[in-house]
DOTI-385127 format. One line per 2 residues: their letters; for each residue x, y, z of C-alpha. Coordinates in Angstrom, 3 decimals. Layout:
BEGIN
a	X Y Z | ...
This chain:
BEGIN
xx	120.291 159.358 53.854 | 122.534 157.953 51.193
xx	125.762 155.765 52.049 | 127.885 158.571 50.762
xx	126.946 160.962 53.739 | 127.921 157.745 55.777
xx	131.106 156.789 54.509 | 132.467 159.106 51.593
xx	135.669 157.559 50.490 | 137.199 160.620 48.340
xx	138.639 159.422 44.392 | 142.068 160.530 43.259
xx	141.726 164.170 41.362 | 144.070 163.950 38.841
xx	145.768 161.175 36.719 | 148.949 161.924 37.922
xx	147.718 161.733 42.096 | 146.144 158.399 40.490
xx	149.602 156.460 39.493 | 151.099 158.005 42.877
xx	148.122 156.422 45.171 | 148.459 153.136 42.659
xx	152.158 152.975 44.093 | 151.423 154.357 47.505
xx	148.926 151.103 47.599 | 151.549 148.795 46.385
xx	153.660 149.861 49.127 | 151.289 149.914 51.652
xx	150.093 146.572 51.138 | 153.040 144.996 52.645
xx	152.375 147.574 56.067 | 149.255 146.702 56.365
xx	148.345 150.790 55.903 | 146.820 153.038 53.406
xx	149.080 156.509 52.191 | 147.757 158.676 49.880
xx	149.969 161.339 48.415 | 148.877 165.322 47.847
xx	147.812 168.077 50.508 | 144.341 166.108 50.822
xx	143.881 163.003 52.601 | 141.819 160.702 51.102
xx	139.040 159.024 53.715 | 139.706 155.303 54.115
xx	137.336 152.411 54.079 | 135.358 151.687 57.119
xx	137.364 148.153 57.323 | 140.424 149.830 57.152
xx	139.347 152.538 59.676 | 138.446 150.099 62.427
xx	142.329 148.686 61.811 | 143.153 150.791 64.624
xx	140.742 149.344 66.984 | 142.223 146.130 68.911
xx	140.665 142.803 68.132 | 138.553 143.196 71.193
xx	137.001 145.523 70.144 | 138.072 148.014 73.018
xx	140.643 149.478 71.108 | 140.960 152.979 72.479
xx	140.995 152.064 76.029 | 144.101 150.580 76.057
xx	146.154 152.454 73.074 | 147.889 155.457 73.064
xx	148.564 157.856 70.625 | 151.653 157.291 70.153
xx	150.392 153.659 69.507 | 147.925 155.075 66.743
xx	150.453 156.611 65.335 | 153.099 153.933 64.878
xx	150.671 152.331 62.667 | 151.302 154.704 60.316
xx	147.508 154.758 59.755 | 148.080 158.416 58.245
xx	148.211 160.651 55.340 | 151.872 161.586 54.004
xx	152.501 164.891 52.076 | 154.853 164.905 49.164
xx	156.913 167.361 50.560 | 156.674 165.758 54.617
xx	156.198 162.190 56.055 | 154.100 163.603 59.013
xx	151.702 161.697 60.043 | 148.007 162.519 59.907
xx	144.796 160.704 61.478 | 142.659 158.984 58.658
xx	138.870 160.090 57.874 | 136.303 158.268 58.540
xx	132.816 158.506 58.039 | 129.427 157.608 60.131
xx	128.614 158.024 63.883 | 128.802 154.228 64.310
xx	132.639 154.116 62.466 | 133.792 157.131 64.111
xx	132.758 155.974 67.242 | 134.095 152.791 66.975
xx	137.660 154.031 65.654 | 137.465 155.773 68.963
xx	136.873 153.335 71.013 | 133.497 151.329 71.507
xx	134.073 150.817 75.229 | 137.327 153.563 75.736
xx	137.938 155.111 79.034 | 135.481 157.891 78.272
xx	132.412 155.597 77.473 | 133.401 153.869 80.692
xx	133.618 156.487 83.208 | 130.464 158.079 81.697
xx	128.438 154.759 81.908 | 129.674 153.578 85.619
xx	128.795 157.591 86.227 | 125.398 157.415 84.956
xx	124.729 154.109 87.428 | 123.812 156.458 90.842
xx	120.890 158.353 88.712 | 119.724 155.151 87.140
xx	119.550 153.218 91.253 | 117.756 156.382 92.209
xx	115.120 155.432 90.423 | 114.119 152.660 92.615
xx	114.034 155.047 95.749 | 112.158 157.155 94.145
xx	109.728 154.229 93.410 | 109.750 152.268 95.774
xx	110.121 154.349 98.721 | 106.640 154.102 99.901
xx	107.054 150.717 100.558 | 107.901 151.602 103.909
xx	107.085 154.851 104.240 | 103.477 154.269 103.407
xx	103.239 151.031 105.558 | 100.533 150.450 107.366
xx	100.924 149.028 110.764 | 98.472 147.182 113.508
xx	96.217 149.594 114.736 | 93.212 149.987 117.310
xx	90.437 152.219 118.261 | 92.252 154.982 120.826
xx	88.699 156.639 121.337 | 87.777 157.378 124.736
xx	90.721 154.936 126.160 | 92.188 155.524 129.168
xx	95.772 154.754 129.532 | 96.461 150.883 129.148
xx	99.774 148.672 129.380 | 99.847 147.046 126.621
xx	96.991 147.742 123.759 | 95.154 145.416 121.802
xx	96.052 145.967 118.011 | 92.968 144.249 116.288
xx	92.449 146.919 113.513 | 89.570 147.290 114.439
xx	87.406 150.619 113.203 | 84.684 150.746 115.843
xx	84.217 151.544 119.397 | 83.761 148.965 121.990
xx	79.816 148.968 121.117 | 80.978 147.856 117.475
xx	78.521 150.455 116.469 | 80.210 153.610 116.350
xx	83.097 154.285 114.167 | 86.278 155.262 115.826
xx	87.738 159.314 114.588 | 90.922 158.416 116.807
xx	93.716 155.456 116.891 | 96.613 153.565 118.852
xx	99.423 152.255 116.336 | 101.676 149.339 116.892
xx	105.153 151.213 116.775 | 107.059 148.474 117.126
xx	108.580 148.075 113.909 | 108.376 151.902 112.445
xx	108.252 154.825 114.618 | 106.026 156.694 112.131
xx	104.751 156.242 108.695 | 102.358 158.326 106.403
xx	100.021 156.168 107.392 | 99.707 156.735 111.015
xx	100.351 160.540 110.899 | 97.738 160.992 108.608
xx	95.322 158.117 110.030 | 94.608 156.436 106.621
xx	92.704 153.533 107.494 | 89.022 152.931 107.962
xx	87.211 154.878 106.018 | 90.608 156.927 104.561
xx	91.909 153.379 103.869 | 91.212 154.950 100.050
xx	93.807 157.418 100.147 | 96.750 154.655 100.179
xx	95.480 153.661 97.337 | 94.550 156.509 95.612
xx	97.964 157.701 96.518 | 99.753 154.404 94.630
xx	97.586 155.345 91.569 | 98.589 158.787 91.358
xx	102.111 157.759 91.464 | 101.640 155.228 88.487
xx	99.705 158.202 86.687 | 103.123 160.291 87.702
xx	105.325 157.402 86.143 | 102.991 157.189 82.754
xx	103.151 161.343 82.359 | 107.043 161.344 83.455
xx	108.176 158.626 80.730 | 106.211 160.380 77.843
xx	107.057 164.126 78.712 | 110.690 163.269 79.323
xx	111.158 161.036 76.473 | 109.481 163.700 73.898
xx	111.694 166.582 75.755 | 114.782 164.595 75.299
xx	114.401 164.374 71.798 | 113.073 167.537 71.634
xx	116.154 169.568 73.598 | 118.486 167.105 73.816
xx	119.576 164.569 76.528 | 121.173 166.760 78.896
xx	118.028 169.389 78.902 | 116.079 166.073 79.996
xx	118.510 165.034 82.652 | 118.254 168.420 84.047
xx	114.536 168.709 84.026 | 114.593 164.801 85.951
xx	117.121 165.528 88.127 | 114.955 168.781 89.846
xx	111.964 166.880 89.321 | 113.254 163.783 91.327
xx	115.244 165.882 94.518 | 112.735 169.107 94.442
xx	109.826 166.191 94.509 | 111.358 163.540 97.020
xx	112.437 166.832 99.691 | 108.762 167.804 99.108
xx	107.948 164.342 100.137 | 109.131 164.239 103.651
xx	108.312 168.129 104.345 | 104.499 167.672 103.323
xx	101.878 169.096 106.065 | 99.465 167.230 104.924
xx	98.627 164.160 102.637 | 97.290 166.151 99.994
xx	100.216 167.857 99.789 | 102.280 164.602 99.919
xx	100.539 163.005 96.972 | 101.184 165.594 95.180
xx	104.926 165.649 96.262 | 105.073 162.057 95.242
xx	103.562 162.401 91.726 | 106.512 164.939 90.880
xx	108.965 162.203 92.470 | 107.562 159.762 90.326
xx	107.473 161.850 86.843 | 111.463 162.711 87.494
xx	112.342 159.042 89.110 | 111.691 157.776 85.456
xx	112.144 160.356 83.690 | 115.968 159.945 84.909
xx	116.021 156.361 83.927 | 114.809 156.653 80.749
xx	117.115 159.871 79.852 | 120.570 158.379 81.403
xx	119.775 154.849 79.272 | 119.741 156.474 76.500
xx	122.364 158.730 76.895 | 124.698 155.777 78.005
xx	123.790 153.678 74.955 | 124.265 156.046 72.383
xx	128.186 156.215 73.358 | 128.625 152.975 73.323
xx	129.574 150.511 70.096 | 127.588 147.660 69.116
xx	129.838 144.766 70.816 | 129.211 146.186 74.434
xx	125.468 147.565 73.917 | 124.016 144.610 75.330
xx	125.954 144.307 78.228 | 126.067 147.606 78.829
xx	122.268 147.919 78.087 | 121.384 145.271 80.573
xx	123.951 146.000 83.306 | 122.455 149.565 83.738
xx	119.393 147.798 85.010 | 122.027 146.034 88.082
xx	122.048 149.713 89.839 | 118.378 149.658 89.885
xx	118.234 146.791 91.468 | 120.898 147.624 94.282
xx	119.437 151.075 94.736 | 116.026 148.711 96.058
xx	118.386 146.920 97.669 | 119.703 150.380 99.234
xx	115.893 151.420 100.870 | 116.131 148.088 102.086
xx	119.201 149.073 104.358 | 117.492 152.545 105.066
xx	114.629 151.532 106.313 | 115.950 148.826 108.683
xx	118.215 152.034 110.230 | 115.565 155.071 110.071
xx	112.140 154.191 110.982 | 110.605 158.036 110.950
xx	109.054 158.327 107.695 | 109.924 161.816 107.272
xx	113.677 161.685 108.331 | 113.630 158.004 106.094
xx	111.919 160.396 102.879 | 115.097 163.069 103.808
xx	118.346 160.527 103.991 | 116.930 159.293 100.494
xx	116.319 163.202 98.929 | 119.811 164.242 99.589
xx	121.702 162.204 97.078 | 119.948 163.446 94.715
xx	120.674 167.265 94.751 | 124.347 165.695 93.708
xx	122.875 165.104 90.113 | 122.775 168.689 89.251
xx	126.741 168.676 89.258 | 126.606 165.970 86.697
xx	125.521 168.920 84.229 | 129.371 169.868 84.259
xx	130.351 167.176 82.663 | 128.244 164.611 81.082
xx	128.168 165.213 77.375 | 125.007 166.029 75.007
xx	124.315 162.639 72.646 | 126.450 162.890 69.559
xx	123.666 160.905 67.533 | 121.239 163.455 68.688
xx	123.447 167.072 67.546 | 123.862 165.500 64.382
xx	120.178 164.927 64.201 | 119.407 168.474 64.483
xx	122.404 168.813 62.398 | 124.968 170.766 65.099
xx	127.575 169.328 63.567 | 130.006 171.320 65.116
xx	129.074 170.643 68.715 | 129.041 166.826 67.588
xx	132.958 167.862 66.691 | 133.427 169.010 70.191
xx	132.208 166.236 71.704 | 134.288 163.609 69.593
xx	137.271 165.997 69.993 | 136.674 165.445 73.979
xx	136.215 161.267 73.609 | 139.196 161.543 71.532
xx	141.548 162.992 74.462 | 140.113 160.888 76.973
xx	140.396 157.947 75.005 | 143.980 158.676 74.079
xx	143.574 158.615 70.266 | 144.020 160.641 67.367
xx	140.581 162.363 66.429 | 139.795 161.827 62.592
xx	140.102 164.615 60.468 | 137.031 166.232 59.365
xx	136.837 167.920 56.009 | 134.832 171.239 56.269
xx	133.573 170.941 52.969 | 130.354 171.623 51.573
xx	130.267 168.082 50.165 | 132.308 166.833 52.458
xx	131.929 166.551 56.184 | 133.166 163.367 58.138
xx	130.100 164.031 60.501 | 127.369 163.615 58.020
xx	123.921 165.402 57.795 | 121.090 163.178 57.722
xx	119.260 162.777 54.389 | 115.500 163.816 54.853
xx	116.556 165.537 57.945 | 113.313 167.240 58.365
xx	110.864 164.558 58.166 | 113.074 162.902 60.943
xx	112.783 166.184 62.989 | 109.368 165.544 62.969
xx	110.218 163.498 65.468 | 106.960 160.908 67.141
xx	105.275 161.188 64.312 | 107.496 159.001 62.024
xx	106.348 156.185 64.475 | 103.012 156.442 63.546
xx	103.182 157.068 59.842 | 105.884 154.385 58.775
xx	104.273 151.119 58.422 | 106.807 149.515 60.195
xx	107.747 151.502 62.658 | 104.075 151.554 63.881
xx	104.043 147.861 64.057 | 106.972 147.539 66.384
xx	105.905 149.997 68.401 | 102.473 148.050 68.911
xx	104.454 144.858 70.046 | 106.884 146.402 72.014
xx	104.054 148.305 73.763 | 102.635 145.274 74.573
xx	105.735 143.706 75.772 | 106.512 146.739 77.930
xx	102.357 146.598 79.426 | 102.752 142.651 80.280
xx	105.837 143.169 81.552 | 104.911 145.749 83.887
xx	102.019 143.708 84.655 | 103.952 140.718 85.811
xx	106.217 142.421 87.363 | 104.657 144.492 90.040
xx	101.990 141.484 90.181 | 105.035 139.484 91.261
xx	106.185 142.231 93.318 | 103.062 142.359 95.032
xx	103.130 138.686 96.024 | 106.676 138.883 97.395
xx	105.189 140.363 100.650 | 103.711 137.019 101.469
xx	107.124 135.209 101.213 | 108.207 136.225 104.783
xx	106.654 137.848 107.916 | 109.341 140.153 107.992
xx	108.808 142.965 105.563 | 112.881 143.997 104.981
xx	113.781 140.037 104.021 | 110.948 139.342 101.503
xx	111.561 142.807 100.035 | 115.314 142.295 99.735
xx	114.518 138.697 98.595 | 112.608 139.908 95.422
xx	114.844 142.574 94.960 | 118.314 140.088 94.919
xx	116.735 137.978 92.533 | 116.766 140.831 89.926
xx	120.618 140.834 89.648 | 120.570 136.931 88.273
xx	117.904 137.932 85.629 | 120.362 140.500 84.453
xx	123.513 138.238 84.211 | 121.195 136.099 82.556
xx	120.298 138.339 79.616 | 124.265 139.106 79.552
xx	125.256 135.976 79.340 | 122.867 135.124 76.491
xx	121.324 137.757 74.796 | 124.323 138.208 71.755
xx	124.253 134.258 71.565 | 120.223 133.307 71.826
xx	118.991 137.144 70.387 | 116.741 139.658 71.467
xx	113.419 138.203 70.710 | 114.085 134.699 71.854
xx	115.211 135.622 75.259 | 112.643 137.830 75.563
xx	109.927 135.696 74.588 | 111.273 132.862 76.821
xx	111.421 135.387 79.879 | 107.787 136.395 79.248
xx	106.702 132.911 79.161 | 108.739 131.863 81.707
xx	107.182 134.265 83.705 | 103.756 133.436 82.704
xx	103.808 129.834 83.202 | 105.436 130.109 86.640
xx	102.046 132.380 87.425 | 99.933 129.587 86.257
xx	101.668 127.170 88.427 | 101.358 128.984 91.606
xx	97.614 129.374 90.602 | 96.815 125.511 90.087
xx	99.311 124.781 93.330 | 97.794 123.628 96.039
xx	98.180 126.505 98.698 | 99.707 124.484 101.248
xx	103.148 123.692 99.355 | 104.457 127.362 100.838
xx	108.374 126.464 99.842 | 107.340 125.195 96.443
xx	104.912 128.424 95.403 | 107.916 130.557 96.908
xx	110.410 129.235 94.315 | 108.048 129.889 91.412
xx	107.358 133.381 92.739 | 110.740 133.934 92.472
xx	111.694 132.678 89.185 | 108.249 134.409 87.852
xx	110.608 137.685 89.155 | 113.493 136.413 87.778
xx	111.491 136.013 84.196 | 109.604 139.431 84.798
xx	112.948 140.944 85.550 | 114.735 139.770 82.503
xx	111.807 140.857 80.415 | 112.059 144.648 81.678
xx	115.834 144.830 80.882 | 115.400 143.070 77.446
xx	112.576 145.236 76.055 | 114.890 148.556 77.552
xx	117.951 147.201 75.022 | 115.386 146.119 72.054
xx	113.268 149.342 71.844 | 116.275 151.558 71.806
xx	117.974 149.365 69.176 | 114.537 149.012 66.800
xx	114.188 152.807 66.589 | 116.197 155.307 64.897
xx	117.654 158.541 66.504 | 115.474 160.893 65.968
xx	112.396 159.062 68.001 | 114.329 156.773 69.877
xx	113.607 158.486 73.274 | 110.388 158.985 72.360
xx	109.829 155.397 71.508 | 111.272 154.416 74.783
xx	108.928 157.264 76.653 | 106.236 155.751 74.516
xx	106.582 152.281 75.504 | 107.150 153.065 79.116
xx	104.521 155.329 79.019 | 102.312 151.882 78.437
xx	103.993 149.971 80.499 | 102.310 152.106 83.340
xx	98.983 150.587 82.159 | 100.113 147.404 83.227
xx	101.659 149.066 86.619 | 98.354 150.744 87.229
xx	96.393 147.059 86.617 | 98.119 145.130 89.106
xx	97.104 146.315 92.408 | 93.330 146.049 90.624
xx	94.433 142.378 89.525 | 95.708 141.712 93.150
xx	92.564 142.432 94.337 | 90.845 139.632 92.777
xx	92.158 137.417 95.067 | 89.675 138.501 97.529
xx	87.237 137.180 94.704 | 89.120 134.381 93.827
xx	93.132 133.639 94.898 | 93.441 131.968 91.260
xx	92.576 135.288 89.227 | 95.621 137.256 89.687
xx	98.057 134.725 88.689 | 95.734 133.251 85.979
xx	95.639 136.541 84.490 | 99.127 137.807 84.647
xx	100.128 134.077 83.658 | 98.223 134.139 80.039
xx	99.148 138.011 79.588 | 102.480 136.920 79.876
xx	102.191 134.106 77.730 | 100.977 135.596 74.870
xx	103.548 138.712 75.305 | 106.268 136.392 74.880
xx	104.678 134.667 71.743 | 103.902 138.130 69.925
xx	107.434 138.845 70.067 | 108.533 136.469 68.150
xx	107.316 138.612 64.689 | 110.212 141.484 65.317
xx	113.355 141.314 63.781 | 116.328 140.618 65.084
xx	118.665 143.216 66.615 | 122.002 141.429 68.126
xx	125.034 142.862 66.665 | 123.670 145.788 64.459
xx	124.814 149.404 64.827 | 121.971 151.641 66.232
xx	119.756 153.234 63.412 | 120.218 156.562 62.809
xx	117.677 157.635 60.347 | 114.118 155.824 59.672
xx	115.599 154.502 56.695 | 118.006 152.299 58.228
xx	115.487 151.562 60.760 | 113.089 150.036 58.464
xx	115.963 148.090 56.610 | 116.427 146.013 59.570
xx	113.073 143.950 58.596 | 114.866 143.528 55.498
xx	114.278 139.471 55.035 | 117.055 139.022 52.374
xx	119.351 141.382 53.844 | 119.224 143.175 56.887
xx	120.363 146.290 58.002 | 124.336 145.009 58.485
xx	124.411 143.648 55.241 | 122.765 146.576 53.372
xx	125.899 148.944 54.928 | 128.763 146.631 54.122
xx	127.270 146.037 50.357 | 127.014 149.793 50.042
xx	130.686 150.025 51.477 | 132.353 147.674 49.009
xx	130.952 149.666 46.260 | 132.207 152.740 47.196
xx	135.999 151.165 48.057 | 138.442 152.505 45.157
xx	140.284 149.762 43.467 | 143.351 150.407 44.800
xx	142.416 149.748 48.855 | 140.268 146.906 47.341
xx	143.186 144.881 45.228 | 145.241 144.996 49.245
């Protein structure tokens, strides 16, 4: 893809249109805007396009058209002074003439916050509704005032197992534990059911990722969205555990299937300035939607009526089909330019500002056609056979595995911080929402990689504290367990913003599937890693502590991100390794080429 499809800037025809644009500059110089004489408009520079955004970069949020037009940012006829919207060229420059943050990116994004917190019901749902309670042996027992809850699994004789038991119902009613008596000897199926849902997860990001690039966004988010309700109703209707296992894989699959599909929908409508915000505040609804079970669970304590209250939202998403918008990055991708044109045309009216013309040329199109469209169309491949690309996908892989690791390894050891299973859980999940203000705060100032390595070693070195602490110092090993959360947390919203931002269109949901697709080997080695500390309590955090470590440390060899507009094409993927100029400088050296004399002597 050549800089001409991005920004075509249009040179006078004749001689004669040349002396009258000559004068039109001279006069427009002292306005501050461009007028070109003739039927045609000619298509301004990208610096003089983004004159109609504010200086904060919002622009078409708070500007109306009537604004717009009293810039006199148009085209004048010879024969009429009517104004006319200028041309610009390139997703990223249309986009941001529109608005980087307008009214429509907004209500879309804040819209596309409920799917992305349903995520962590569908998750971590079975935190409760797979808890196990106190049990005892109910074999041959004649009625008793108060049982003995000793979890034990034999008779009296401590010789014969027990086939029946007693549950403590004191704090839930029912669980999938004790209506399908999974302990003992079908202690197993717990966790073979945890596993199956981590297998879900892994199949879910890769399958949705590829089908999102593959049909487009809104096919994915459709596909999720039955996947997650269909799969969670199953959930609390099942007759039987094998029929609830498989219930939960499903839930699993479309819980992050969602996620990854409404991230990346949300990010490719948004302009560079607000993309990390934006990218790290979407992880804030995951973290209240944990938050949210939390509240559920302390007022339904039937599994199965618990399972239903959390389903029901999610039906709701299918309505969402009405009106969230296909990507424009990905129609012009796959080259449906026109349907791109429809969707600007909407962010235009909502944003209250004149839509750039487009010329319907041949040669000609303000939306441009990618350049070697159909080697991007081959879609995951280009991943694998660009040296590059293959590289960062390798270290973001990793990042997204040790990540994962520490994460639910840290999640795991949050039970222990309080006797009471609704405070610890809410505990671990609160301290998410500082870890994303954090990597707010400082991601545009510090970068990408150097906030994400320090949150992967600051996770990994709070593990290897807690491991050499004596384990006496409770209040002390608390406060590292939660910053190792805080650093674990930061880490997962940081490689979400990086990925999408190191991979062009065509394979950026893919690379995100990809990664996240990983990341469930990490998700499926903690509970193993947590079992080591039957072996030895040091191994888990020893382990998760140098994995961590060395995540952060191999991060340090990607490029830098902050402030560049999302690649489009593999091209200008690869050009952000550039050393002597990277990917921002490449476009603005190509621009000042291609600015006629006349806009460049203003």
């Amino acid at each position: 893809m050549t800089m001409d499809d991005v920004l075509h800037i249009s040179p006078p025809s004749t001689a004669e249109s040349q002396e009258e644009n000559d004068a039109a500059s001279d006069a427009s110089s002292q306005t501050g805007s461009s007028v070109v004489s003739g039927d045609r408009a000619d298509t301004l520079s990208v610096n003089q396009c983004l004159l109609l955004n504010t200086e904060d970069g919002v622009g078409a949020d708070v500007r109306s058209e009537s604004d717009v037009k009293s810039e006199e940012l148009t085209t004048v006829s010879s024969e009429s002074a009517e104004p006319r919207a200028p041309v610009c060229q390139g997703v990223d420059f249309i986009l941001d003439y529109l608005g980087q943050f307008g009214r429509f990116q907004q209500l879309l994004y804040f819209c596309l916050w409920f799917p992305a917190a349903s995520m962590a019901a569908g998750v971590y749902a079975s935190v409760y509704i797979e808890w196990s309670p106190r049990f005892t042996c109910a074999d041959n027992r004649e009625f008793e005032e108060e049982l003995n809850f000793d979890s034990t699994c034999y008779r009296p004789d401590n010789v014969t197992k027990c086939t029946t038991f007693s549950y403590d119902t004191s704090l839930f009613t029912s669980t999938v534990v004790t209506d399908f008596d999974l302990v003992c000897s079908r202690d197993y199926i717990r966790t073979m059911s945890k596993t199956i849902y981590m297998m879900g997860m892994l199949v879910g990001s890769f399958v949705f990722g590829w089908l999102g690039d593959k049909f487009g966004r809104k096919a994915a988010f459709l596909a999720t969205s039955v996947c997650l309700s269909l799969g969670s109703l199953a959930c609390a209707l099942a007759p039987n555990v094998e029929a609830y296992i498989v219930a939960r894989f499903i839930t699993s699959c479309g819980g992050m299937g969602i996620f990854i599909t409404v991230f990346v929908l949300a990010m490719e409508f948004i302009g560079p300035k607000f993309r990390t915000i934006c990218g790290v505040a979407i992880q804030i609804p995951f973290a209240l939607g944990e938050l949210y079970i939390v509240l559920i669970a302390y007022l339904v304590r039937d599994w199965r009526i618990y399972q239903a209250v959390l389903a029901a939202p999610f039906f709701l998403f299918l309505l969402y089909l009405f009106f969230i918008p296909e990507s424009v990055r990905w129609l012009i991708s796959r080259n449906r330019k026109e349907d791109a044109k429809v969707v600007l045309d909407r962010v235009a009216k909502i944003n209250k500002v004149i839509m750039p013309q487009v010329q319907d040329t041949a040669d000609n199109d303000a939306i441009p056609e990618t350049e070697g469209k159909s080697k991007d169309q081959a879609g995951i491949t280009q991943m694998f056979t660009n040296s590059t690309l293959r590289i960062r996908f390798l270290v973001m892989a990793l990042n997204w595995i040790v990540a994962t690791l520490g994460y639910y390894g840290l999640s795991l050891s949050s039970a222990s911080l309080s006797s009471n299973p609704f405070t610890s859980f809410a505990l671990s999940a609160a301290m998410e929402i500082p870890a994303y203000l954090f990597c707010v705060a400082c991601l545009d100032k510090a970068g990408r990689k150097g906030i994400l390595a320090f949150s992967q070693i600051l996770a990994g070195s709070t593990c290897l504290a807690v491991a050499l602490l004596p384990a006496d110092l409770h209040l002390l090993t608390t406060a590292l367990t939660l910053m190792g959360k805080f650093g674990a947390s930061a880490s997962f919203a940081i490689v979400f913003v990086f990925t999408a931002e190191l991979f062009p269109t065509p394979v950026r949901n893919s690379a995100i599937g990809l990664c996240s697709t990983s990341a469930r080997i990490g998700g499926l080695l903690a509970p193993y890693i947590a079992d080591l500390s039957s072996t030895d309590p040091l191994l888990p955090f020893l382990i998760i502590g140098c994995c961590s470590c060395v995540g952060g440390l191999v991060a340090l060899v990607l490029p830098e991100t902050s402030g560049l507009p999302l690649p489009d094409t593999v091209q200008e993927a690869v050009a952000i390794s550039s050393r002597k100029n990277n990917f921002r400088e490449n476009i603005l050296a190509v621009q000042d080429s291609l600015i006629p004399q006349e806009f460049s002597k203003q």
